[in-house]
Z-matrix of the N, CA and C atoms (Angstrom, degrees):
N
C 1 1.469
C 2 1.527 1 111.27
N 3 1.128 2 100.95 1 -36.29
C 4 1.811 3 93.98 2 -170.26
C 5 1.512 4 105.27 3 -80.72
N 6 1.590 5 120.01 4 -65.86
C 7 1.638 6 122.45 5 167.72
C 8 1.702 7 100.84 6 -32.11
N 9 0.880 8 133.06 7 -45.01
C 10 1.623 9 131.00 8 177.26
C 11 1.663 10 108.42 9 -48.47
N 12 1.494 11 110.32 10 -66.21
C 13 1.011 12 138.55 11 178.11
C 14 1.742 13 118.51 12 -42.24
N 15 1.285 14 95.70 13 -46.80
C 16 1.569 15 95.15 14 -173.39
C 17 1.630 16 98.42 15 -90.49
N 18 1.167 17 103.02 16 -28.56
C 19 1.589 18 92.39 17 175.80
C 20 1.603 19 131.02 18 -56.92
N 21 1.704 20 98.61 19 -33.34
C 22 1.474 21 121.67 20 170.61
C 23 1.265 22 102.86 21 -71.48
N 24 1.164 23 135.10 22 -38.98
C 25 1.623 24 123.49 23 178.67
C 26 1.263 25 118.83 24 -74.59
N 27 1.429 26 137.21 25 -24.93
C 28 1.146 27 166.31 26 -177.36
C 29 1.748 28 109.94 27 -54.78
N 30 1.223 29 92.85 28 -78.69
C 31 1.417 30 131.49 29 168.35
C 32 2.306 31 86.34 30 -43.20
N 33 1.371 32 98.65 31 -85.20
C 34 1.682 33 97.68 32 -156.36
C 35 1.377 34 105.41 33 -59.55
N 36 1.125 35 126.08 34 -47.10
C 37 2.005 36 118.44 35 157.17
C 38 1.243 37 115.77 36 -11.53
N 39 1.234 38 105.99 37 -78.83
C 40 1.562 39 140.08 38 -156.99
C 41 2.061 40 89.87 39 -43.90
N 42 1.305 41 87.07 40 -102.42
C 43 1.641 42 94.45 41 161.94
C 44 1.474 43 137.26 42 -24.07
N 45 1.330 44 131.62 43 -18.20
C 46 1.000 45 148.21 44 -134.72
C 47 1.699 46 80.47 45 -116.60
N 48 1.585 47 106.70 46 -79.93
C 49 1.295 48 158.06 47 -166.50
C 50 1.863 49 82.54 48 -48.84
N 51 1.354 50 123.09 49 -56.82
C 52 1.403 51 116.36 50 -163.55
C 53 1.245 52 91.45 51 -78.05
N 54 1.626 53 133.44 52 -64.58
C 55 0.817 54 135.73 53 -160.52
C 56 1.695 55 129.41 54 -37.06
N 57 1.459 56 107.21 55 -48.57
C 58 1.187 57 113.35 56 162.38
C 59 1.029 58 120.58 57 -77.13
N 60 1.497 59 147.72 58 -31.33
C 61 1.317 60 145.68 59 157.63
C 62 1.402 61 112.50 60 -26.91
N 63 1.095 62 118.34 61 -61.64
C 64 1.708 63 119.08 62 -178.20
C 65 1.101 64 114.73 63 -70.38
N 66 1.335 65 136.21 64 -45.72
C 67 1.472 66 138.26 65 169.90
C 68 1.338 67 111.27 66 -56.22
N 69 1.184 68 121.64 67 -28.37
C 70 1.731 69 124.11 68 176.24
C 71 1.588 70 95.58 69 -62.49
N 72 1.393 71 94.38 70 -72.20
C 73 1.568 72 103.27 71 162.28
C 74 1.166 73 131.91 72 18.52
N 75 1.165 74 96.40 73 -94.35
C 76 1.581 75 143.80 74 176.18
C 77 1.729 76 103.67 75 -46.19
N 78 1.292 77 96.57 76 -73.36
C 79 1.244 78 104.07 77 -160.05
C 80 1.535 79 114.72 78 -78.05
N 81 1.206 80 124.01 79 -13.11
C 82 1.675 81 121.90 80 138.47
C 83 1.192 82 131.73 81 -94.49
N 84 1.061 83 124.85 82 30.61
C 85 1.251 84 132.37 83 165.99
C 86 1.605 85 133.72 84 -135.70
N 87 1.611 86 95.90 85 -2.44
C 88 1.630 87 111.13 86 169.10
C 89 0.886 88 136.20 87 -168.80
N 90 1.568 89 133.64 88 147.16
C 91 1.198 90 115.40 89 -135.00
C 92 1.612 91 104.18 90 -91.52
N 93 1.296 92 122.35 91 -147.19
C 94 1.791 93 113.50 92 -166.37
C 95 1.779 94 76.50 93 -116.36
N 96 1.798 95 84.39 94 143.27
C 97 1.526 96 95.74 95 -166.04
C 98 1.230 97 133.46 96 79.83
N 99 1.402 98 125.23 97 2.73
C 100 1.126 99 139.25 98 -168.37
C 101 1.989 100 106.33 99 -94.06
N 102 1.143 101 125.92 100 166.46
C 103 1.248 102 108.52 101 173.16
C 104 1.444 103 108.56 102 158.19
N 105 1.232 104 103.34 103 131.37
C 106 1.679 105 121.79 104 -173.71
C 107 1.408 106 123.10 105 -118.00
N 108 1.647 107 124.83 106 158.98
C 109 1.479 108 104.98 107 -175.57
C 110 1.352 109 96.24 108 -103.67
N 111 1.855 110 103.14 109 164.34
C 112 1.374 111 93.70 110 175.30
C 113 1.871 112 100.07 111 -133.17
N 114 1.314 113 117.31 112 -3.15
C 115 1.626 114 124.30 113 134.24
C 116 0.885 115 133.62 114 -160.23
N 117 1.209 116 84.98 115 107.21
C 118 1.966 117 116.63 116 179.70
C 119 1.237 118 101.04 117 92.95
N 120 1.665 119 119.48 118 -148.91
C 121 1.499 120 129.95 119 163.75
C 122 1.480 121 107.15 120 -75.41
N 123 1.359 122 132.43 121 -26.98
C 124 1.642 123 133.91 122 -171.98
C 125 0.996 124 88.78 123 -50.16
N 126 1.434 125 125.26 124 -88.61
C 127 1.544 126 126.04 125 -158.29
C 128 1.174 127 148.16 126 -91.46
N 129 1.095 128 140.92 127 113.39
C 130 1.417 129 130.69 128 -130.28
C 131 1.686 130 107.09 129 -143.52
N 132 1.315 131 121.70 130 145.52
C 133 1.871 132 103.95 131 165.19
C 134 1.886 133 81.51 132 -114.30
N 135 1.297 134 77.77 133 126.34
C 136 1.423 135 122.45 134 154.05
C 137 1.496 136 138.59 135 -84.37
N 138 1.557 137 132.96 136 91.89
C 139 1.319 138 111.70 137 -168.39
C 140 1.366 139 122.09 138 -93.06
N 141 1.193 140 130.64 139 117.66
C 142 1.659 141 130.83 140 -159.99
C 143 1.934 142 102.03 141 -142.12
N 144 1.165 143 118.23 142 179.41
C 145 1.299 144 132.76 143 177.01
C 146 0.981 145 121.77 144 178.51
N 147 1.479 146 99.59 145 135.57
C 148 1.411 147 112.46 146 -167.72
C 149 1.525 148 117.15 147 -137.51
N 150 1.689 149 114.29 148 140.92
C 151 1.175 150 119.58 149 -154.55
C 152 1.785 151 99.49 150 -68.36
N 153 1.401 152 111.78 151 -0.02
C 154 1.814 153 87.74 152 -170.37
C 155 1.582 154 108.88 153 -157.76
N 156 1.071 155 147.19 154 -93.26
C 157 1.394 156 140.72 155 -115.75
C 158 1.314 157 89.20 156 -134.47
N 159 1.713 158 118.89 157 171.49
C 160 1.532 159 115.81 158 -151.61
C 161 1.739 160 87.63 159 -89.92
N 162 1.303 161 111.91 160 152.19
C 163 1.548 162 135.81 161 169.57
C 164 1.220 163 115.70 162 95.49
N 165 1.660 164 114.45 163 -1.29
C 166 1.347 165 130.07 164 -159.33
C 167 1.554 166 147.87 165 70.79
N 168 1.707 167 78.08 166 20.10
C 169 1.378 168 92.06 167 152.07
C 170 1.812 169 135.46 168 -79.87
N 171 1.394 170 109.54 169 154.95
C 172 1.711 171 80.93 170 -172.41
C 173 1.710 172 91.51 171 -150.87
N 174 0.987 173 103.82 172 -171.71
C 175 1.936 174 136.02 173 137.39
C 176 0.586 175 133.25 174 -49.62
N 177 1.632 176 139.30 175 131.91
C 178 1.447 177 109.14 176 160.29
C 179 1.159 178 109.24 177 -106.26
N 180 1.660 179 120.58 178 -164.94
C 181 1.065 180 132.96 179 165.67
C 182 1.580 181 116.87 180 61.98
N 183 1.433 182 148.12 181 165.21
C 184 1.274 183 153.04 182 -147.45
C 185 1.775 184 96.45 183 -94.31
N 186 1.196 185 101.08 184 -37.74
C 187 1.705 186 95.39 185 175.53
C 188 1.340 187 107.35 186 -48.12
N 189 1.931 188 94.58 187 -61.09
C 190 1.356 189 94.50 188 -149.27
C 191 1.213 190 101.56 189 -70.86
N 192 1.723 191 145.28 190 -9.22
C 193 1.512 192 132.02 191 -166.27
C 194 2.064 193 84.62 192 -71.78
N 195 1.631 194 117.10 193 -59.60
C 196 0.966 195 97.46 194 -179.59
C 197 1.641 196 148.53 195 -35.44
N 198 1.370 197 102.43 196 -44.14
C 199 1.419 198 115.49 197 179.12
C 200 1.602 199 106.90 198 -63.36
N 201 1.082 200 126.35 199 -22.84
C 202 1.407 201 131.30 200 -153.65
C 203 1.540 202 95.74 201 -99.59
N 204 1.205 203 118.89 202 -38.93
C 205 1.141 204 129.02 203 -170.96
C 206 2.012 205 106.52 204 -82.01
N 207 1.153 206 90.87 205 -25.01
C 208 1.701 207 105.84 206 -170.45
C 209 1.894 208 106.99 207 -85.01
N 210 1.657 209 90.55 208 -39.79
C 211 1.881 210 110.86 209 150.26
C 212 2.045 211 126.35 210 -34.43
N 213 0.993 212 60.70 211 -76.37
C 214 2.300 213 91.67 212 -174.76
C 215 1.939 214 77.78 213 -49.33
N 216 1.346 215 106.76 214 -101.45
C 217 1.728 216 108.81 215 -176.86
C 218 1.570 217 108.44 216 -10.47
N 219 1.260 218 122.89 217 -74.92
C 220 1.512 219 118.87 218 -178.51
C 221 1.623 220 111.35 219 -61.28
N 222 0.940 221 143.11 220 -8.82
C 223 1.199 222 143.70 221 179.55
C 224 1.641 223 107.39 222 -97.45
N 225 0.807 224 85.23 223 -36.08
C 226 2.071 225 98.32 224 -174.24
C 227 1.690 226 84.40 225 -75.95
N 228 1.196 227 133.13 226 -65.98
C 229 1.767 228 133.51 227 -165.72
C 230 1.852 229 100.21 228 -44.06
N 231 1.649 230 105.16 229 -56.84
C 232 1.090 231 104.62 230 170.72
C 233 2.101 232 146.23 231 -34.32
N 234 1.546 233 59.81 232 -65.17
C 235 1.816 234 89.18 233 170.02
C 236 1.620 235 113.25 234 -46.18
N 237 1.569 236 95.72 235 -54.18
C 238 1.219 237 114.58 236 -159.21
C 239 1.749 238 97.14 237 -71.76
N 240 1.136 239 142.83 238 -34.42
C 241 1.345 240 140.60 239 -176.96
C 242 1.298 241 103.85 240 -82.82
N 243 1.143 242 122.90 241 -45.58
C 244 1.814 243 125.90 242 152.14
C 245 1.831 244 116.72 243 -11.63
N 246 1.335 245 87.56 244 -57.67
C 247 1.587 246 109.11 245 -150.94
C 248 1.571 247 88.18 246 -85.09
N 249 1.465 248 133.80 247 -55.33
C 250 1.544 249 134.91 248 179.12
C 251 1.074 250 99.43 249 -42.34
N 252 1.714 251 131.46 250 -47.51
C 253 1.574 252 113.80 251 -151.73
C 254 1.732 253 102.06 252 -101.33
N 255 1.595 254 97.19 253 3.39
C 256 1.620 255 80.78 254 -177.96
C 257 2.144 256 94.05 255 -102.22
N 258 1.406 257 103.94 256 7.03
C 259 1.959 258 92.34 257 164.96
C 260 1.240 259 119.68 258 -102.61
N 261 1.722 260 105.54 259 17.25
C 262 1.625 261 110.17 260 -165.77
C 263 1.861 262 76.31 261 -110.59
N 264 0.925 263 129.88 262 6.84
C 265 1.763 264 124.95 263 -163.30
C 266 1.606 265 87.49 264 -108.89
N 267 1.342 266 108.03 265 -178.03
C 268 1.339 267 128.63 266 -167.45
C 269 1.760 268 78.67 267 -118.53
N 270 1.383 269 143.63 268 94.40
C 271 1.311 270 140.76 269 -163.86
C 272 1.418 271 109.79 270 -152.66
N 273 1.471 272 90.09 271 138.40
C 274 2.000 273 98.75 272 -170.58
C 275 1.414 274 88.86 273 -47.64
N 276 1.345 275 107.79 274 169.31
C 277 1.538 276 131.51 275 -149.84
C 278 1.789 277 76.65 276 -119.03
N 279 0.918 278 130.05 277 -58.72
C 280 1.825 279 131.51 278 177.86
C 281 1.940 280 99.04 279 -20.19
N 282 1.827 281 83.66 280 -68.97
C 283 1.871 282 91.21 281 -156.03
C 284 1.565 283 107.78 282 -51.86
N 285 1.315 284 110.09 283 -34.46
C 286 1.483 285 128.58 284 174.77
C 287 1.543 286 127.71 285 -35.99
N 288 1.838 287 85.88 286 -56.14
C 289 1.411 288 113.12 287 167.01
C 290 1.720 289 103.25 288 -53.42
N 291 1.029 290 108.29 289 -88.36
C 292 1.417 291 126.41 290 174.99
C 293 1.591 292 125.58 291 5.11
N 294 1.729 293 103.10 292 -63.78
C 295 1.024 294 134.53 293 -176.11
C 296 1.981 295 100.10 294 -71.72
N 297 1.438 296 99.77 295 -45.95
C 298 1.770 297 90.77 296 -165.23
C 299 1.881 298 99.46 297 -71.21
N 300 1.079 299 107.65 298 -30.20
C 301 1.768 300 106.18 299 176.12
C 302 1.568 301 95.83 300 -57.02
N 303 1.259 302 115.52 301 -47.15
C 304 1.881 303 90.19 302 -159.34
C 305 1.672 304 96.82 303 -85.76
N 306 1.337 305 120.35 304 -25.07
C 307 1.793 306 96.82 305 165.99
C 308 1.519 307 110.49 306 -58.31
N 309 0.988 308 112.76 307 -70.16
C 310 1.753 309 110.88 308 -174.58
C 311 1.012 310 112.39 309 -20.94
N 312 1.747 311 110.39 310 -64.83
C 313 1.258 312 108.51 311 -172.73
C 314 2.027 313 127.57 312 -82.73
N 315 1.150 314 95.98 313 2.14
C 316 1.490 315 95.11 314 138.06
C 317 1.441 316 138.64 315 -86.97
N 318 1.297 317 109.85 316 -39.22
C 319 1.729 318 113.69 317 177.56
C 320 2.034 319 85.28 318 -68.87
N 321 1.022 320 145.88 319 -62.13
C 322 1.463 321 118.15 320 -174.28
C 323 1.049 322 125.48 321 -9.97
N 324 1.444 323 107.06 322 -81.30
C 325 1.516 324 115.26 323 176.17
C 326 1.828 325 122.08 324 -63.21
N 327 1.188 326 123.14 325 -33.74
C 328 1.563 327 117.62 326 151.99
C 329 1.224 328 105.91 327 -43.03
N 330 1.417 329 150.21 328 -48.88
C 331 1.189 330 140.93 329 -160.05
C 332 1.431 331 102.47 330 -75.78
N 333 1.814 332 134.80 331 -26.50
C 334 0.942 333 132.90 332 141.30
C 335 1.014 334 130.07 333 -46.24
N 336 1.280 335 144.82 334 -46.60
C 337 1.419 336 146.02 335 -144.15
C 338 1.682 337 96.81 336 -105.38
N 339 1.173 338 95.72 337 -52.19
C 340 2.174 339 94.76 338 175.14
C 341 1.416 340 104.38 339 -79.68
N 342 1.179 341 154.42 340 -34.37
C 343 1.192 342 154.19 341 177.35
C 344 1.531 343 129.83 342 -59.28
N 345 1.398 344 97.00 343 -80.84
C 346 1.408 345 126.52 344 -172.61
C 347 0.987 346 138.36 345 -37.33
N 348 1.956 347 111.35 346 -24.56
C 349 1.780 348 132.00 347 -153.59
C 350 1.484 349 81.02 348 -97.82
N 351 1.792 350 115.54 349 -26.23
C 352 1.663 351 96.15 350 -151.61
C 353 1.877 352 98.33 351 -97.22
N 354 1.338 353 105.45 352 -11.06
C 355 1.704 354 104.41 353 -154.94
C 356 1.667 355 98.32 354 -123.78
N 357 1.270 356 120.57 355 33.47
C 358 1.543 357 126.06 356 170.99
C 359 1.807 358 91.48 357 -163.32
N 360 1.241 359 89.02 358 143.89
C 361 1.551 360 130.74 359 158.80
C 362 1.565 361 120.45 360 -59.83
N 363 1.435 362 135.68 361 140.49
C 364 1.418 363 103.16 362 -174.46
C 365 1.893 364 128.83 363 -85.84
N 366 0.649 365 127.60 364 172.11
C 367 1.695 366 117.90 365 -143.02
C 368 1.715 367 78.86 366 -102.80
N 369 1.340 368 145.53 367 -50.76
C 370 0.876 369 134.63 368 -156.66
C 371 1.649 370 143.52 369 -69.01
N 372 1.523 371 117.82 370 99.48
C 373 1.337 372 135.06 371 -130.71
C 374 1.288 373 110.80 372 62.78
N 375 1.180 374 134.78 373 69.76
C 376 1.400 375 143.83 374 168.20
C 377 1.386 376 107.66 375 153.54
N 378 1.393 377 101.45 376 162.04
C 379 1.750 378 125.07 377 -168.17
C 380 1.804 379 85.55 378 -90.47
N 381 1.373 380 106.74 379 149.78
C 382 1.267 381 114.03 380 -170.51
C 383 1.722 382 102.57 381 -82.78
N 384 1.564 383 116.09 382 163.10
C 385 1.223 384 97.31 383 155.63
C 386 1.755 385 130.98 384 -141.89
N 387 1.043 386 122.87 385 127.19
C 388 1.027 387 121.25 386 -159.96
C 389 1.646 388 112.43 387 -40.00
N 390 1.419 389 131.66 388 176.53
C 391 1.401 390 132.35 389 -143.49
C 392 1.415 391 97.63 390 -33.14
N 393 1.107 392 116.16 391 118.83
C 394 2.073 393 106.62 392 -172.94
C 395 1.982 394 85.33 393 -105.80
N 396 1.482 395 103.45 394 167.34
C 397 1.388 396 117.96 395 -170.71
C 398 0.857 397 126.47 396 -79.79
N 399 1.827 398 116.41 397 -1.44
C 400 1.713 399 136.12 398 -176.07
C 401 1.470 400 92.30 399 -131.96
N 402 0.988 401 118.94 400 31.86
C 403 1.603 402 113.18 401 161.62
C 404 1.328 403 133.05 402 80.53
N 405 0.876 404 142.70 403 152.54
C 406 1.660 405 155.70 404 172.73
C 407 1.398 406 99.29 405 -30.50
N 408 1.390 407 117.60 406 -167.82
C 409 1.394 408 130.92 407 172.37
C 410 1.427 409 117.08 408 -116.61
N 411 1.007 410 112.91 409 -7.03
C 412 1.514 411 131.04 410 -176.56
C 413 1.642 412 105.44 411 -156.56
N 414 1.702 413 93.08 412 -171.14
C 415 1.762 414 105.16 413 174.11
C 416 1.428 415 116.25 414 -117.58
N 417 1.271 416 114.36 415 -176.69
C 418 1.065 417 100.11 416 -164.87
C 419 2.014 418 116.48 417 -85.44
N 420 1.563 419 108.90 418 156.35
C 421 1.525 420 109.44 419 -155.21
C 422 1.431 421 119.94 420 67.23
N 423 1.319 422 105.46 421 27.54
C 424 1.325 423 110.13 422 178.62
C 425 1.509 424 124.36 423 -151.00
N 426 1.545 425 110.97 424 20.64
C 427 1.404 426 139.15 425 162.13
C 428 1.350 427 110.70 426 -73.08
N 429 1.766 428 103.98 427 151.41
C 430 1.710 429 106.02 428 -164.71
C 431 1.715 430 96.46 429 -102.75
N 432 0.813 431 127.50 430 162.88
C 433 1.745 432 147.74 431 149.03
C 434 1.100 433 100.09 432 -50.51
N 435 1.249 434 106.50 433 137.91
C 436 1.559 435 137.79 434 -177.25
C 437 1.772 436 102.25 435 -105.80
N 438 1.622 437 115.60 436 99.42
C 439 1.532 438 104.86 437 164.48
C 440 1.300 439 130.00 438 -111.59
N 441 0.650 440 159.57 439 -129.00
C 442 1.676 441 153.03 440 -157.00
C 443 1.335 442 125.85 441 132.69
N 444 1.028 443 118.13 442 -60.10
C 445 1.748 444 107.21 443 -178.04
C 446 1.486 445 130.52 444 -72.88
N 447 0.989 446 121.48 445 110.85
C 448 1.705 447 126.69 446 -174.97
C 449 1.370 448 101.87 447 -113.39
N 450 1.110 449 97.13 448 143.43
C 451 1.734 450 101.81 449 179.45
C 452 1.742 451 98.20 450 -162.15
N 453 0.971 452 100.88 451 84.89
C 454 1.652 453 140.97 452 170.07
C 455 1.626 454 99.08 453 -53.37
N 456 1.097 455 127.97 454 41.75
C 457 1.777 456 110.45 455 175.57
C 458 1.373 457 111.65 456 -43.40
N 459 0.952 458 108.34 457 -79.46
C 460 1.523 459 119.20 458 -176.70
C 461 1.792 460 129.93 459 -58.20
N 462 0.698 461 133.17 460 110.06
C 463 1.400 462 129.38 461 178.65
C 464 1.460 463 117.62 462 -110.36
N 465 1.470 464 129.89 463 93.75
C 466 1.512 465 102.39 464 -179.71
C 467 1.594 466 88.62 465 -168.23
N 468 1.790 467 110.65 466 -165.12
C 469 1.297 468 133.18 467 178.46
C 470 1.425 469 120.27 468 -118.71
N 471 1.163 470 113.16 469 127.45
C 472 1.626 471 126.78 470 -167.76
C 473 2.020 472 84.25 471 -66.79
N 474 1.254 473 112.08 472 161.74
C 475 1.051 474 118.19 473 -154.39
C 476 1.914 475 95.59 474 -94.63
N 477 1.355 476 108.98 475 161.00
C 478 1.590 477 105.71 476 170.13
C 479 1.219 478 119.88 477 -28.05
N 480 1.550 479 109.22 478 -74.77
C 481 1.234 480 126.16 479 -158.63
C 482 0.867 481 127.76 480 -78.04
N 483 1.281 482 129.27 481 29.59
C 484 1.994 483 132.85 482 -173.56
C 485 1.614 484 88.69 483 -137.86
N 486 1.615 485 76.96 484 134.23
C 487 1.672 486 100.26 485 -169.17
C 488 2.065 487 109.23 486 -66.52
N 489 1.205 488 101.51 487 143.74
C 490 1.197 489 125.06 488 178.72
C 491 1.365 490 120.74 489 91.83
N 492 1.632 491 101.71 490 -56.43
C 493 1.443 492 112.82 491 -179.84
C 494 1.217 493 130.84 492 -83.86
N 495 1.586 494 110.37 493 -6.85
C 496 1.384 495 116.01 494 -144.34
C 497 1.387 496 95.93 495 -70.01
N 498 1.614 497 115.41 496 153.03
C 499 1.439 498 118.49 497 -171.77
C 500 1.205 499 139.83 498 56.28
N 501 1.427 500 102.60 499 4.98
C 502 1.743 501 137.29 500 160.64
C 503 2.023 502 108.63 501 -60.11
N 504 1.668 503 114.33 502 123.02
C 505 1.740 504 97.07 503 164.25
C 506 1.620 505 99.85 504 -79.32
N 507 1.791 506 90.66 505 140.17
C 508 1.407 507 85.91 506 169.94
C 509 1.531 508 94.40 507 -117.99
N 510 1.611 509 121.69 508 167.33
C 511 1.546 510 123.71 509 158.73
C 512 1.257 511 104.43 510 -123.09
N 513 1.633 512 115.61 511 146.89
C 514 1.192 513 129.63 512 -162.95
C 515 1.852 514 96.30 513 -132.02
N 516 1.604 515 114.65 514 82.88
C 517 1.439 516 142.26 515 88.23
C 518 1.355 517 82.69 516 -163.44
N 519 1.549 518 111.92 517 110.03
C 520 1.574 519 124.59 518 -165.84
C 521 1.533 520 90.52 519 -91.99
N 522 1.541 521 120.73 520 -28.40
C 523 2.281 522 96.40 521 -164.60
C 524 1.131 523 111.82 522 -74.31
N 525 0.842 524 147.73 523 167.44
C 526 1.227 525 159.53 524 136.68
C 527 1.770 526 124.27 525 -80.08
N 528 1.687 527 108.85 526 110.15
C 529 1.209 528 106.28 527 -160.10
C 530 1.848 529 119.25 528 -132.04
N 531 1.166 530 108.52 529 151.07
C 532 1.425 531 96.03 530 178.20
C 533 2.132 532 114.99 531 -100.91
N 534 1.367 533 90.28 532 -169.99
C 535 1.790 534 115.34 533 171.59
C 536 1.487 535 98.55 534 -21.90
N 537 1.444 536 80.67 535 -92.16
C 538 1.739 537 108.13 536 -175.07
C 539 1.511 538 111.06 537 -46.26
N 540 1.318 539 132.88 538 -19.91
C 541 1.373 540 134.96 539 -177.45
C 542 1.607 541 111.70 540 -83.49
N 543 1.278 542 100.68 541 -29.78
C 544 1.587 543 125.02 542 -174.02
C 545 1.886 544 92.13 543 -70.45
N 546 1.162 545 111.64 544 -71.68
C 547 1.443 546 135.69 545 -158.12
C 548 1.746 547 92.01 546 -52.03
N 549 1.191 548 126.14 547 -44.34
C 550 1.667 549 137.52 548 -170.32
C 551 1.219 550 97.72 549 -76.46
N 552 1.817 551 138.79 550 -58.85
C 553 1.115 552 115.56 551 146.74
C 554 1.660 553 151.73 552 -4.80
N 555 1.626 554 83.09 553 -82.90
C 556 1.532 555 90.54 554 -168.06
C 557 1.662 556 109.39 555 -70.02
N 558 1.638 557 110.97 556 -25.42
C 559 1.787 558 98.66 557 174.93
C 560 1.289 559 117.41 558 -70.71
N 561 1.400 560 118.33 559 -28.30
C 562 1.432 561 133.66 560 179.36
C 563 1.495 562 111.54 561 -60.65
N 564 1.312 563 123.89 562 -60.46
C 565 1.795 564 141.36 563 153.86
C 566 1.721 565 86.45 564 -31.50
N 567 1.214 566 124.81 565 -99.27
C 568 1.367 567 131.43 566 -140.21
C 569 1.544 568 109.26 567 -72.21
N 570 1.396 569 111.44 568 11.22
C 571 1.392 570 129.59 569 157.67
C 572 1.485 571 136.07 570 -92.92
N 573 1.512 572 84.82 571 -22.20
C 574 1.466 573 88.39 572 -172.46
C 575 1.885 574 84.88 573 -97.01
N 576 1.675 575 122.15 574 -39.32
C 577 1.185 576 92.72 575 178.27
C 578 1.595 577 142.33 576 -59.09
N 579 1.578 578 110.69 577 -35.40
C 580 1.198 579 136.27 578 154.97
C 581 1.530 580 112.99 579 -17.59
N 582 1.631 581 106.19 580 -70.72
C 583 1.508 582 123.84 581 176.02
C 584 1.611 583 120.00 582 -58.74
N 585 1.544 584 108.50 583 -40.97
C 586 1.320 585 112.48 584 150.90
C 587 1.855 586 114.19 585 -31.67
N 588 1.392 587 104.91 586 -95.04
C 589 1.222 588 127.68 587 -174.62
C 590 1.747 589 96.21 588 -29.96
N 591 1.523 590 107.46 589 -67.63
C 592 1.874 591 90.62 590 -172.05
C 593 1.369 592 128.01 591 -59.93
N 594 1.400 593 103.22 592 -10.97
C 595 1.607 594 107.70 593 165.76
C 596 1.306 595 112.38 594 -63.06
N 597 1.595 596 113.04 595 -77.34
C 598 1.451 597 110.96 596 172.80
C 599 1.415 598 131.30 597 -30.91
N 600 1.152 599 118.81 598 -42.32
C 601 1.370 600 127.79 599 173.10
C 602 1.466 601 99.98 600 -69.69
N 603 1.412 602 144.74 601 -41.95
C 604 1.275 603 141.27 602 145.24
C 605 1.725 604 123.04 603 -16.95
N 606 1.459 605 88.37 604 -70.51
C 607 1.964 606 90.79 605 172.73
C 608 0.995 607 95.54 606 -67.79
N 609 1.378 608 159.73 607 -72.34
C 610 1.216 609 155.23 608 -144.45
C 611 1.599 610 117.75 609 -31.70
N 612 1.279 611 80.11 610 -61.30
C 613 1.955 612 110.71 611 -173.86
C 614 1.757 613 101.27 612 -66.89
N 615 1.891 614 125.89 613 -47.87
C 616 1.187 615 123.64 614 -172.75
C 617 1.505 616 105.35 615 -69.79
N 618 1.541 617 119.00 616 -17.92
C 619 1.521 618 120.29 617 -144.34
C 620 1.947 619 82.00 618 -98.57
N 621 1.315 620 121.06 619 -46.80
C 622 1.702 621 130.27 620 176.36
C 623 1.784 622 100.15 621 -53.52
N 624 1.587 623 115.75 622 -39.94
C 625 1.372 624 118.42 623 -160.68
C 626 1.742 625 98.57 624 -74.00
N 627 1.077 626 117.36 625 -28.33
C 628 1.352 627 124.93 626 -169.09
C 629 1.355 628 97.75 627 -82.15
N 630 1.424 629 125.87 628 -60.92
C 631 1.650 630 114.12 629 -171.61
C 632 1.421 631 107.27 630 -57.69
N 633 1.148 632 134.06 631 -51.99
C 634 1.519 633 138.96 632 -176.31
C 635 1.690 634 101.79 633 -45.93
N 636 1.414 635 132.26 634 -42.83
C 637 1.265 636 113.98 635 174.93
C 638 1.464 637 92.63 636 -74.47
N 639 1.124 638 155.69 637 -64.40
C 640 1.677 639 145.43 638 -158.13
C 641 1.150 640 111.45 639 -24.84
């Protein structure tokens, strides 16, 4: 329980701790739309915001920022009791991992969305400013996501002749994403491989159990 335990805290710190660091970052130090490379044209911070969901996808409208925001909270409560009862288990230390990346990296962006509208200034044509003396930019549950990372691999034009797009620019890694977006990712990826793998090892073991009675 405890090696479980500290590992889960470890993990949501870590992330937590970066996550807001850069978005603080970010968001006092440049304006929305603003954005520099830091190697080559690939990589770039990008400053953008978005009312909802990781990559910049969202909601619209005031309902929907609510519902979404009312979402993340119940999902994070979830997660989070998930994650307690799986460090009270005797449980691979992987799934553990797994699980504390995608809490973190949901409470990240909650810490945006309930936070952010009331304790920054708005970024647009101007550098944001922390608790400013006329107030937030919004209310509260109604702060935007902080993204940043663009990484533009690709730069080019779908060719004439293919229907719809043809002669369309496309960029190839077009979202723009943060910390916490990364962290929801990669536990999610290394969850589903994980789960992969214990399956197989599942048939493996039923598929050996079967010849041995033959």
């Amino acid at each position: 329980m405890k090696k479980n335990a500290i590992i889960a805290s470890s993990v949501i710190f870590i992330v937590l701790l970066l996550d807001q660091i850069v978005k603080f970052w970010v968001k006092t130090h440049m304006m929305l739309g603003e954005e520099f490379c830091v190697l080559g044209e690939w990589f770039r911070i990008h400053f953008v915001e978005n009312n909802g969901m990781a990559f910049g996808m969202e909601l619209s409208g005031n309902i929907g920022k609510i519902l979404l925001s009312g979402f993340r909270i119940i999902a994070v409560v979830v997660i989070g009791w998930f994650l307690v009862g799986l460090c009270k288990k005797s449980t691979d230390k992987l799934l553990i991992t797994c699980i504390a990346l995608v809490w973190a990296g949901a409470v990240g962006n909650i810490i945006d969305s309930v936070f952010y509208g009331v304790i920054f200034d708005s970024s647009w044509g101007q550098i944001a400013q922390l608790l400013p003396e006329n107030g937030g930019y919004s209310t509260w549950l109604h702060g935007r996501v902080v993204d940043m990372f663009y990484f533009p691999l690709i730069d080019g034009r779908f060719p004439e002749w293919m229907p719809i797009w043809g002669g369309e620019e496309f960029i190839f890694f077009r979202p723009v994403f943060n910390c916490a977006d990364a962290a929801i990712s990669v536990g999610i990826v290394l969850l589903l491989i994980f789960r992969h793998e214990e399956l197989s090892k599942s048939i493996s073991a039923e598929k050996s159990r079967e010849k041995s009675l033959e």
